[in-house]
N, C-alpha and C positions, 0 to 999 in steps of 0.2 A: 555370276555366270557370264559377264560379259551383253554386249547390245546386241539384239535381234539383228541382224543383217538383213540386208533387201536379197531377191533375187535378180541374180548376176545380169539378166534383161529378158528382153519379149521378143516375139516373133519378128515384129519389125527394126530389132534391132538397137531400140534407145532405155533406157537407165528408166526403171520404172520406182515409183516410190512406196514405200513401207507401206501405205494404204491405201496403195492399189494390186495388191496382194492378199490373197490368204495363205496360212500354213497349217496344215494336218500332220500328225503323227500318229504312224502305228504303232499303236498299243497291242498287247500279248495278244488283247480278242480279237483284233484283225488283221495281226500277223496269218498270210498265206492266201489273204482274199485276191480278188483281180485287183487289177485296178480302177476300171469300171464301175463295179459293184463296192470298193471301197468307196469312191469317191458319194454315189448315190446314197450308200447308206450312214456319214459322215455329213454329208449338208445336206439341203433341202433342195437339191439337181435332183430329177429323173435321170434314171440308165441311158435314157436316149442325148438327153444334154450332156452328161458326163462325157460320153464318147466324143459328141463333138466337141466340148472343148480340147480332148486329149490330141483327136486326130488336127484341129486347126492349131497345136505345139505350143497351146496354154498353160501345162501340166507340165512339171520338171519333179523328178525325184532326186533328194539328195544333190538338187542343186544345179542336173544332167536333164535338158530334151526328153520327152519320152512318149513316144507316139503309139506304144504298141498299147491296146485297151484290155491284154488277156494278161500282162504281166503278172506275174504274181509276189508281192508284197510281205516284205522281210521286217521281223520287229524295230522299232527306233528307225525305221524310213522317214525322212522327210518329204511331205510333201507339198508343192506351193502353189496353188493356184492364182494363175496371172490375171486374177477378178477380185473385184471387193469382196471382203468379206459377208456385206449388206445381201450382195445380189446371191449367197450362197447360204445366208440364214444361222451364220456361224459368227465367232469371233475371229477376229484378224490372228490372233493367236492363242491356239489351245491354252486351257487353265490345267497343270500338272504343279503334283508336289513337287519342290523344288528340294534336294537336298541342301542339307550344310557342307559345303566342303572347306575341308581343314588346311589342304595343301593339291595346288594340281599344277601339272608343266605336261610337256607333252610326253613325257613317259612316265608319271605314273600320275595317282590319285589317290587322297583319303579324305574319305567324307564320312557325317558323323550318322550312326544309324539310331534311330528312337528307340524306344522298346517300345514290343509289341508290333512290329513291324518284321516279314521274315527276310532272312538275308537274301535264299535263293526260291524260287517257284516249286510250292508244294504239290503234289496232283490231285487235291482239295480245292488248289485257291482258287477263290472268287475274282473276276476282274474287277471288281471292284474294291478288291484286296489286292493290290500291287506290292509285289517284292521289292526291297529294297538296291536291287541292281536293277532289276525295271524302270525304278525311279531314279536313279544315277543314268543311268542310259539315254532316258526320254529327254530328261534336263539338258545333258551334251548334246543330244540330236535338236533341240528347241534353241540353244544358243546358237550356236555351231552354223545350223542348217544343212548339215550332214549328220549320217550316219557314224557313228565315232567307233572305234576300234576299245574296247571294254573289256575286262576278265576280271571276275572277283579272284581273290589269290585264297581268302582262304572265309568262313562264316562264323557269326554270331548267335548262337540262339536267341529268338523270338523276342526272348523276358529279359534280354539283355541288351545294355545301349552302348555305344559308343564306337571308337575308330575302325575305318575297317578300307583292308589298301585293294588297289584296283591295278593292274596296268594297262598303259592307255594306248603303246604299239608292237607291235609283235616282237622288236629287236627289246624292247623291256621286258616283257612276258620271262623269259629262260633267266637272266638274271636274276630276276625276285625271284622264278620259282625256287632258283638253286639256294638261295641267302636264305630262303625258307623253310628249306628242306635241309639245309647244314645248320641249320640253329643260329646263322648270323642276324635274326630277325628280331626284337628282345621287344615282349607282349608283357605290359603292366596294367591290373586290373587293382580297382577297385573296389572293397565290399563291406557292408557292415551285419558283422554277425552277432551274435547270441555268446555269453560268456566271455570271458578275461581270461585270454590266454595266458597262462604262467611266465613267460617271457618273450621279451619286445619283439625277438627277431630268432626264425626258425625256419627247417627245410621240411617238408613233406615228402619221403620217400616211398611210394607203396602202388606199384603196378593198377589199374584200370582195366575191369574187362564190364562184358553187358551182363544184366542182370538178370538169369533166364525167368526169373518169377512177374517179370514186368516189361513190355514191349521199349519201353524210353526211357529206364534207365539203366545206371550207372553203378557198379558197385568197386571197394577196394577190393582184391583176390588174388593170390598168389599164382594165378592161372591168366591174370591180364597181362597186358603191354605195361614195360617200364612208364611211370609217370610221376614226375619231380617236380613239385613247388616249393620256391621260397616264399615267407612270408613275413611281414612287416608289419610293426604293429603302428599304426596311425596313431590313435585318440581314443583314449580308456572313457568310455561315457558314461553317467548315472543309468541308473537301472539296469545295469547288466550287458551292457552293447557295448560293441567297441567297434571301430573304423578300424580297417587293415587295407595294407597295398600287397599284391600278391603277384611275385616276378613266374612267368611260366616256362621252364627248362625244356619241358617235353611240352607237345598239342595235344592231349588225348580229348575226345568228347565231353564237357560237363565237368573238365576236370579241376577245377577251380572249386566248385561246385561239391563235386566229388571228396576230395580233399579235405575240405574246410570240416564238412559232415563228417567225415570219419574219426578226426583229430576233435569231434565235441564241439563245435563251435558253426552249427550250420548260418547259411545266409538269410538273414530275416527274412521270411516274407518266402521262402524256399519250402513249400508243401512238401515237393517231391524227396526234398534230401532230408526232411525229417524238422524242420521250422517249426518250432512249440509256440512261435509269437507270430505265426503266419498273418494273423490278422493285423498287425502292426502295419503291415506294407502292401500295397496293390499289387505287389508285383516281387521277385527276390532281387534283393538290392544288389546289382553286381553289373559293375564299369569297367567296358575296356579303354582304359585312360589312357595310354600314351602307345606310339610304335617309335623304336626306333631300329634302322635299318640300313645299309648300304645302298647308296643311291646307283642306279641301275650304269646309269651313262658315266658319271664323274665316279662312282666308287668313295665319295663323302658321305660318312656319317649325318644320316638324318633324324630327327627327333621331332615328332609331331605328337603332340598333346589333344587331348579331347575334354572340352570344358565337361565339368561335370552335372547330370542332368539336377533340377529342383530337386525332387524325392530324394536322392542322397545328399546331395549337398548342404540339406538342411542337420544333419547329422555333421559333419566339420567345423570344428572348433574356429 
């Protein structure tokens, strides 16, 4: 992610050093607080020190002066306190997961997502369950010392690991939406399922709608949205598995997922789509391995890979 930066100076004017500062980040749970009241309830300041440190231009967010004590605080804000960390009962710098990232410049980004981790903010989650744009967010605002400019372009479910692209400025945002929404974007997963399919290499043609018998899922139905998989056979394995790479034509929900189950050959470890070996796996084995895409700025072909987590990978020949 690059070195912590100092903040830019102090009141008086001269270059202060990395630890004679502290840095705060708003997180989801106190995005909207004052500033005040963030800073008090973040170190071990009362409300009354907080304020004087803000109004004697201690306090910079994102980097900027900021005297006013009623402000109110927007997620992935930086914020630096021009005191040790000692005297405020903190760390010099917050401890946040760090993601992986695969590829970043300043117009876009792909970083890799774990399973089990949600792409975007549920209206369940816990703060102490942070989304995985949360987590991309806070990382750039932590290196940075700004607030960074973020858009997930598109999500992974939950049970599923792998690349997943961002952009990082507004004049890249409409480009990738568009390369995304014309199909110029080519999404290759990963999966090892149940059965030997009959041959190596094959399409999945058959529409996706929801499944009215069940809130979350997925069914094939001649009443869904078109949804197209190719499919690839990786590695015929003993006992009955087999690796496959699966090209995605259409996005539909699950449709990977969807697909694989209906053609007989569910995702190990896939309760939901009908997994007879669910117990095999923690989790249903399915990787979004690689993007590749037209680069926003230059209009170059780019190709970013995502190594593949342990759990599958121990299945690869």
């Amino acid at each position: 992610m690059g070195a912590h930066p100092s903040p830019a100076g102090h009141p008086g004017g001269q270059a202060r050093n990395v630890t004679d500062f502290t840095r705060l980040l708003v997180g989801p749970d106190r995005q909207g607080e004052r500033l005040d009241v963030f800073l008090a309830e973040t170190t071990q300041l009362s409300r009354r020190a907080a304020r004087r440190l803000v109004a004697d231009g201690f306090v910079r967010r994102n980097g900027d002066p900021l005297r006013v004590q009623s402000r109110a605080l927007t997620l992935g804000d930086v914020v630096d306190v021009l005191r040790p960390a000692e005297e405020l009962g903190v760390p010099p710098l917050p401890e946040i997961t760090t993601p992986d990232l695969l590829f970043h410049d300043r117009f876009l980004l792909v970083a890799a997502k774990p399973a089990g981790v949600l792409s975007q903010p549920a209206e369940d989650r816990s703060p102490d369950d942070p989304s995985f744009d949360h987590q991309v967010l806070l990382a750039l605002a932590l290196s940075t010392g700004q607030r960074p400019f973020l858009r997930m372009l598109h999500r992974l479910d939950r049970i599923t690991s792998g690349a997943v692209l961002f952009a990082r400025n507004s004049s890249a945002l409409a480009p990738l939406t568009r390369a995304w929404a014309e199909g110029q974007v080519e999404r290759a997963y990963l999966a090892v399922v149940e059965g030997h399919p009959t041959t190596d290499g094959f399409e999945i043609d058959r529409p996706i709608a929801r499944d009215r018998g069940h809130r979350w899922r997925f069914r094939c139905h001649e009443s869904g949205r078109t949804a197209r998989t190719k499919v690839q056979v990786v590695a015929r394995l003993h006992g009955g598995l087999c690796v496959v790479r699966c090209l995605l034509i259409t996005g539909r929900t699950h449709q990977v997922r969807v697909h694989l189950s209906a053609v007989g050959h569910p995702v190990l470890g896939d309760r939901l789509y009908g997994s007879k070996r669910a117990d095999e796996a923690n989790r249903p084995l399915l990787h979004a391995a690689s993007l590749t895409l037209p680069h926003p700025a230059t209009g170059k072909e780019l190709r970013i890979e995502c190594p593949t987590p342990q759990d599958l990978a121990k299945f690869l020949p």
